[in-house]
DOVO-91633 format. One record per residue (C-alpha): residue number from 0; residue in three letters; x, y, z. Coordinates in nm, 4 decimals, decimal comma. Example, Ala and Ser with C-alpha at 12.3 -4.5 7.8 and 13.67 -1.06 7.14 Angstrom:
BEGIN
resi/resn/xx/yy/zz
0/ALA/1,2300/-0,4500/0,7800
1/SER/1,3670/-0,1060/0,7140
# end
This chain:
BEGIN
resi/resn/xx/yy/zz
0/UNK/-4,2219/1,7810/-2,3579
1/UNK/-4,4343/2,0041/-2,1243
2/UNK/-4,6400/1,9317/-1,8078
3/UNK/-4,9659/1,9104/-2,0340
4/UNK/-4,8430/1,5983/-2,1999
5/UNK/-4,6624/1,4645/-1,9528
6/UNK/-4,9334/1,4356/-1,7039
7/UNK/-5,1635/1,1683/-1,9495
8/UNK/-4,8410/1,0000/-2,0309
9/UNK/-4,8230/0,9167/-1,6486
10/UNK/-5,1861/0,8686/-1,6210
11/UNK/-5,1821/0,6098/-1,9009
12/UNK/-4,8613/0,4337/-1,8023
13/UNK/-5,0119/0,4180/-1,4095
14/UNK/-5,3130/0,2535/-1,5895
15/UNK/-5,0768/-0,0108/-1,7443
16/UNK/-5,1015/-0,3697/-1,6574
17/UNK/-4,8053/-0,4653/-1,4477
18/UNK/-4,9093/-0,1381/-1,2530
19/UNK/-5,2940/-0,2259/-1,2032
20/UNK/-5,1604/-0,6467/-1,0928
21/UNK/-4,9549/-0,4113/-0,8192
22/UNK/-5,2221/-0,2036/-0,6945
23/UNK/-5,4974/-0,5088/-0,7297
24/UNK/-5,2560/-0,7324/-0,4944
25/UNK/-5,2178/-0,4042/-0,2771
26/UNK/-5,5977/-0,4173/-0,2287
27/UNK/-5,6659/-0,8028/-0,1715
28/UNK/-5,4315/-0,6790/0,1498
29/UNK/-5,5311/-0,3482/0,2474
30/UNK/-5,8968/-0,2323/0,2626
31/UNK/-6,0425/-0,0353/-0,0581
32/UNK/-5,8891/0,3307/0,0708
33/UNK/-5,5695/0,2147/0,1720
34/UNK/-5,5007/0,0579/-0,1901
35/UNK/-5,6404/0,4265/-0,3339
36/UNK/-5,4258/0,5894/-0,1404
37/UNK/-5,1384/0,3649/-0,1862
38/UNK/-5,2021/0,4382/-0,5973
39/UNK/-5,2298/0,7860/-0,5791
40/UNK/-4,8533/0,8308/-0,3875
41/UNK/-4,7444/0,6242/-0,6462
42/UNK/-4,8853/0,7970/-0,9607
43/UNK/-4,7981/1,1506/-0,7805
44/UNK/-4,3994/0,9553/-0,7542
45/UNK/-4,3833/0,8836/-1,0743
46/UNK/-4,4668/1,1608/-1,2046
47/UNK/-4,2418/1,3818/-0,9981
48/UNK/-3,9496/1,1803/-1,1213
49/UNK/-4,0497/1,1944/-1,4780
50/UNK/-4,0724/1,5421/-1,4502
51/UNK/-3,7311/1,6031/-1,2943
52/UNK/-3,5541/1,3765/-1,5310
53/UNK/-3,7123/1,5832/-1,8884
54/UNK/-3,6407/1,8985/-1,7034
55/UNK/-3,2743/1,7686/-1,6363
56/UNK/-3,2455/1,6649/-1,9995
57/UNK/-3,3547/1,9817/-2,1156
58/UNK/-3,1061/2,2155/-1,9264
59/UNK/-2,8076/1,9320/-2,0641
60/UNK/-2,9391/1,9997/-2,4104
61/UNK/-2,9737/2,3856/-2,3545
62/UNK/-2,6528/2,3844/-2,1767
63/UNK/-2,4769/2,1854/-2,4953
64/UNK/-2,6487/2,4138/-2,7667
65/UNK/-2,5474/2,7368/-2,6006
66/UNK/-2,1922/2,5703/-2,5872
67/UNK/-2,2012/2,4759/-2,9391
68/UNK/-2,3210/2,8655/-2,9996
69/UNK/-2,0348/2,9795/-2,8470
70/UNK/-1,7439/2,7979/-3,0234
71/UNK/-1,9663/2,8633/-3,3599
72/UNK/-1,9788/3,1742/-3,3125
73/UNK/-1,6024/3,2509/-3,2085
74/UNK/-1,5235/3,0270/-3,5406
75/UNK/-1,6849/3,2673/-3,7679
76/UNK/-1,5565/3,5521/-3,5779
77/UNK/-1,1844/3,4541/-3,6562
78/UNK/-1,2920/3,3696/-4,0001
79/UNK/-1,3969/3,7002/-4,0886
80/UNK/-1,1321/3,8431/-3,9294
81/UNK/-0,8505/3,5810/-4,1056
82/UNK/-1,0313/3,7109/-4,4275
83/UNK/-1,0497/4,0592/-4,3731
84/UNK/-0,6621/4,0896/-4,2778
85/UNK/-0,5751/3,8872/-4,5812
86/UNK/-0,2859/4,0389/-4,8170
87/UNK/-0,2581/4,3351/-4,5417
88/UNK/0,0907/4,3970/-4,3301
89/UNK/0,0557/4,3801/-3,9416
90/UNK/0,0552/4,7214/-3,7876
91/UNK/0,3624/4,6151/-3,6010
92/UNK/0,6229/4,5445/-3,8677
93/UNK/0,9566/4,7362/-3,8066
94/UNK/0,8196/4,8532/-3,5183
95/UNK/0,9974/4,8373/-3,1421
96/UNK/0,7710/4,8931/-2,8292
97/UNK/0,9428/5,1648/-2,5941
98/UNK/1,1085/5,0595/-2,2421
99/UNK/0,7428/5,1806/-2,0947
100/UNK/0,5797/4,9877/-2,2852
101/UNK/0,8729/4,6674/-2,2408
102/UNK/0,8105/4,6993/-1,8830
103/UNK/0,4388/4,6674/-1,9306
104/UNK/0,3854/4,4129/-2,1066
105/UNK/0,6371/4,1685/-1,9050
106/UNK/0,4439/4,3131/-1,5599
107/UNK/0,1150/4,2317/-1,7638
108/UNK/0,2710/3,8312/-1,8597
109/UNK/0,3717/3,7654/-1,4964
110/UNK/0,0179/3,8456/-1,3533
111/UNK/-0,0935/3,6049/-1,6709
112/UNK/0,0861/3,3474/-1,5788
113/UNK/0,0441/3,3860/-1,2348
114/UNK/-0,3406/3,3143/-1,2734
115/UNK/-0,4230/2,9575/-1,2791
116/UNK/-0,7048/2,9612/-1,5369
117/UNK/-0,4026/3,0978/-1,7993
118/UNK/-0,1455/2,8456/-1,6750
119/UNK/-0,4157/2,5517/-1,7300
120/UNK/-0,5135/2,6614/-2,0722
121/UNK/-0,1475/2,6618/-2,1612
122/UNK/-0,0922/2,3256/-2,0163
123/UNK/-0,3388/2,1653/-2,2395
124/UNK/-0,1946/2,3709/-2,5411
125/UNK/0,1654/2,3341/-2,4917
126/UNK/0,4327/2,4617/-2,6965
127/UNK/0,7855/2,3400/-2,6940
128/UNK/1,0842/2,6287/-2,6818
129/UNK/1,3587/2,6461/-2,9045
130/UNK/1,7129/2,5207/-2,8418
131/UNK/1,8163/2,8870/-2,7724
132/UNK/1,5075/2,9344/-2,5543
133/UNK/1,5723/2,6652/-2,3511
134/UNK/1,9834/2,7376/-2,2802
135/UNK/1,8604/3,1441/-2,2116
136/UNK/1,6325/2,9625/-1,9092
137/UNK/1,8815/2,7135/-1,8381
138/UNK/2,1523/3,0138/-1,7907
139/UNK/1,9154/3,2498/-1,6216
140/UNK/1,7950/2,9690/-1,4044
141/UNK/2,1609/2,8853/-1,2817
142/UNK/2,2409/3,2629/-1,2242
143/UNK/1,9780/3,2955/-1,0350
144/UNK/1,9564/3,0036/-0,8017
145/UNK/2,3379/3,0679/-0,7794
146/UNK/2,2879/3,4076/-0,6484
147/UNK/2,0237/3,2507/-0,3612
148/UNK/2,2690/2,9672/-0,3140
149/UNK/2,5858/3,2264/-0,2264
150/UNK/2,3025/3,4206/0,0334
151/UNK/2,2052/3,1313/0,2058
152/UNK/2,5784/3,0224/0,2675
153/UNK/2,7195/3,3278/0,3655
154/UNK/2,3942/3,3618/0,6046
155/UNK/2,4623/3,0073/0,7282
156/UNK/2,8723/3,0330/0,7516
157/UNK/2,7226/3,4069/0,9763
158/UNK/2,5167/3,2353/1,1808
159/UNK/2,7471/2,9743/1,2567
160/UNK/3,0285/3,2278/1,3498
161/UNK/2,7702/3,4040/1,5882
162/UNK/2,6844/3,0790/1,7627
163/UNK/3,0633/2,9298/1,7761
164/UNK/3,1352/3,2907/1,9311
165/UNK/2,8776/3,2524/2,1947
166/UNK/2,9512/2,9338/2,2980
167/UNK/3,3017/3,0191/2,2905
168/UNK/3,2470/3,2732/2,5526
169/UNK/2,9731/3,1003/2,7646
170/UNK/3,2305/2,7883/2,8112
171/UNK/3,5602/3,0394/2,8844
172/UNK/3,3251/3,2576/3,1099
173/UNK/3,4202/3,6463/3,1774
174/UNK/3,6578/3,7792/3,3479
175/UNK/3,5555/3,7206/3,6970
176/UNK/3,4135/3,3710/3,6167
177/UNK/3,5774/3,0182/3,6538
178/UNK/3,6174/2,8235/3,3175
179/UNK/3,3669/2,5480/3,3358
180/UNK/3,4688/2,2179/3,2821
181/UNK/3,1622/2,1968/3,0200
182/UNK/3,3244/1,9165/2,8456
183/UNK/3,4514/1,7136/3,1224
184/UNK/3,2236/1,3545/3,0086
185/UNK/3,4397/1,4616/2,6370
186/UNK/3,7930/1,4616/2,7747
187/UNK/3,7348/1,1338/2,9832
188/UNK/3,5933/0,9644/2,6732
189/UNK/3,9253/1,0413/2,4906
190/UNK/4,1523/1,0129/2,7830
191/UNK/3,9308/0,5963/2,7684
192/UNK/3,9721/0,5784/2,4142
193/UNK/4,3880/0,7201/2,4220
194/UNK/4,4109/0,4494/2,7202
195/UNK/4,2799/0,1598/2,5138
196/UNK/4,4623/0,2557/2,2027
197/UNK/4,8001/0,2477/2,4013
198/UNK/4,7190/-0,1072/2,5317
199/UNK/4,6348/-0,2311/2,2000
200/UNK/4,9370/-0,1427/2,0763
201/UNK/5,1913/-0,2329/2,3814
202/UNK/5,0077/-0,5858/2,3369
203/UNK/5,0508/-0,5394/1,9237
204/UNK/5,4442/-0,4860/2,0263
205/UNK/5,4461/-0,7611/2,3184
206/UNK/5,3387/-0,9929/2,0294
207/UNK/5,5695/-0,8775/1,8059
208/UNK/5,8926/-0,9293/2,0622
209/UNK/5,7573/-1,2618/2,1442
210/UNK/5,7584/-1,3668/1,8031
211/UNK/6,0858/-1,2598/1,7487
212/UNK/6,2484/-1,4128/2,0566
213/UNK/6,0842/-1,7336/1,9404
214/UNK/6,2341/-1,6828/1,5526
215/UNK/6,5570/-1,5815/1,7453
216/UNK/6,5645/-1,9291/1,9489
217/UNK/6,4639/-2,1503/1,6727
218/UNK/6,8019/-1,9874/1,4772
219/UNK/6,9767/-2,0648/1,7923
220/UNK/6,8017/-2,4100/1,8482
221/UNK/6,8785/-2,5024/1,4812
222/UNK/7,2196/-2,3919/1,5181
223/UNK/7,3302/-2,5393/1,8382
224/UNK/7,2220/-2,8923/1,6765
225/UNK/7,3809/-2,8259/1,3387
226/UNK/7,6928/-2,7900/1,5538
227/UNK/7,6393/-3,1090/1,7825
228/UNK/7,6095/-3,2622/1,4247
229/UNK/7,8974/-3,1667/1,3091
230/UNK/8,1258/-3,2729/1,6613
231/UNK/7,9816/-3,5892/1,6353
232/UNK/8,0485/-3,6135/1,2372
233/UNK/8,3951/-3,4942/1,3437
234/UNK/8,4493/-3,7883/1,5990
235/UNK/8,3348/-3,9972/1,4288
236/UNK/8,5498/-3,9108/1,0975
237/UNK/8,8650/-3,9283/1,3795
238/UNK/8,7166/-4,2423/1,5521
239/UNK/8,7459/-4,3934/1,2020
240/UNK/9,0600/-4,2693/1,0995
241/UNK/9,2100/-4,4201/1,4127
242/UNK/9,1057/-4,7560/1,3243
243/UNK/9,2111/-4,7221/1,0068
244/UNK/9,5626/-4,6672/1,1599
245/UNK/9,5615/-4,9147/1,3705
246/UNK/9,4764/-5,1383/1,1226
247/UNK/9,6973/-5,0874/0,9053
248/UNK/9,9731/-5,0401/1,1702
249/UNK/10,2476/-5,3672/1,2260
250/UNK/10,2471/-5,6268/1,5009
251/UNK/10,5566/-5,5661/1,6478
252/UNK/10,4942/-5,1844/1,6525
253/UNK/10,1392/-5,3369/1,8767
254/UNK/10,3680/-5,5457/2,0881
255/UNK/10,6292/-5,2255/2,1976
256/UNK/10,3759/-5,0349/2,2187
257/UNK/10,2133/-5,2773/2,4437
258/UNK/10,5164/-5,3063/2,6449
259/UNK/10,5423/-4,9434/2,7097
260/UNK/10,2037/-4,8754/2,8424
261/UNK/10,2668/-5,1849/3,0954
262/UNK/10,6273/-5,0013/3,2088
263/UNK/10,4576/-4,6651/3,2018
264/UNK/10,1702/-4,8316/3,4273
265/UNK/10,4650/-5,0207/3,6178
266/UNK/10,6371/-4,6980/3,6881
267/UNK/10,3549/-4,5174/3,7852
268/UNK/10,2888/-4,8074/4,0673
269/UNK/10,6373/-4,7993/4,2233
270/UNK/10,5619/-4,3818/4,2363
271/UNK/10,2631/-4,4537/4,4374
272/UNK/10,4174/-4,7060/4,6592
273/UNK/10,7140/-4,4807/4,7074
274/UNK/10,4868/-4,2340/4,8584
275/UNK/10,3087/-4,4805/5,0863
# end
């Protein structure tokens, strides 16, 4: 749709009723010119956006045909060319590209792959490897990250021998320099830590020879009443056996017997009187 029609299209839908109510309230406020004005801006509106929207459509529908042309186009092309190479053998077959040409062609697939237009149209168009595919890249992958791995070590174990070195010499000083005592807050930290360890374990031992002093006089405890025990059993086994004896012993034994204590005790007397 051109300008030519489009501009009685406005006028006739700016003539419409919901749009003449709008501008007849506008006037019942505003004087006469003020509600003409007021109409034209709105018409010229309007119109302006109708204008911009058909033109908008038109460049999406231009845009979408020429698109359409395109893939068409490039359809047909690979037709004719699918048809035309029908029944024939690729130039290629039994054929092997020279190390120039190698070379070339592997330079040519890096830069490829290397742009991010290629890499994009291969993501949405992916295609899986083979089994042997994928162990060459898994193998070629470990080489070579293997290879940067054994660098950066032997860089890192260099660097670290250059640094021990120098701080090897700036704590031992030259020749005409003092040893500094760089690591002074270190050695009383251990000499704390050696101090507190020995303690710990003279109190570990400490408790150790007090338990066993204690298990030693329990033993000796235990044993000194197993042997009171076994006195008293003993006197009383004797104190019983005695009675038994006497018991069993005859009166007139008793009575000597009786008599001889008194003469022993009556001798004894006359001793002690004989001294006096």
């Amino acid at each position: 749709m051109d300008e030519k029609m489009a501009l009685p299209f406005c006028l006739k839908w700016s003539l419409s009723p919901p749009f003449l109510d709008a501008v007849a309230y506008s006037s019942m406020r505003f004087s006469h010119s003020r509600a003409l004005q007021v109409g034209a801006s709105a018409v010229e509106t309007q119109l302006g956006l109708y204008l911009h929207e058909n033109q908008t459509e038109e460049d999406q529908l231009n845009e979408v045909q020429i698109n359409g042309d395109d893939d068409f186009r490039e359809r047909e092309r690979r037709r004719k060319i699918g048809l035309a190479n029908k029944g024939k053998v690729p130039w290629n077959v039994g054929k092997k590209h020279s190390a120039e040409t190698r070379e070339k062609i592997r330079q040519r697939t890096i830069e490829a792959l290397r742009n991010p237009k290629v890499r994009k149209k291969m993501g949405e168009h992916p295609r899986p490897h083979s089994d042997q595919i994928k162990a060459k890249i898994r193998s070629s992958l470990r080489r070579i990250w293997g290879e940067r791995l054994k660098e950066k070590r032997l860089k890192e174990n260099f660097y670290l021998s250059w640094w021990n070195n120098i701080a090897k010499t700036a704590k031992q000083g030259l020749g005409d320099q003092e040893e500094l005592e760089w690591d002074s807050f270190d050695k009383i930290k251990r000499e704390l830590a050696l101090q507190q360890l020995k303690r710990m374990a003279e109190k570990e031992a400490a408790k150790i020879i007090a338990m066993v002093k204690a298990h030693r006089a329990a033993e000796a405890k235990a044993e000194r009443l197993a042997r009171l025990a076994r006195k008293r059993k003993e006197r009383e086994e004797k104190r019983k056996e005695r009675e038994e004896k006497k018991k069993m012993m005859p009166k007139n034994l008793k009575e000597n017997k009786d008599e001889l204590q008194v003469n022993r005790l009556k001798q004894r007397l006359e001793k002690d009187f004989s001294l006096w």
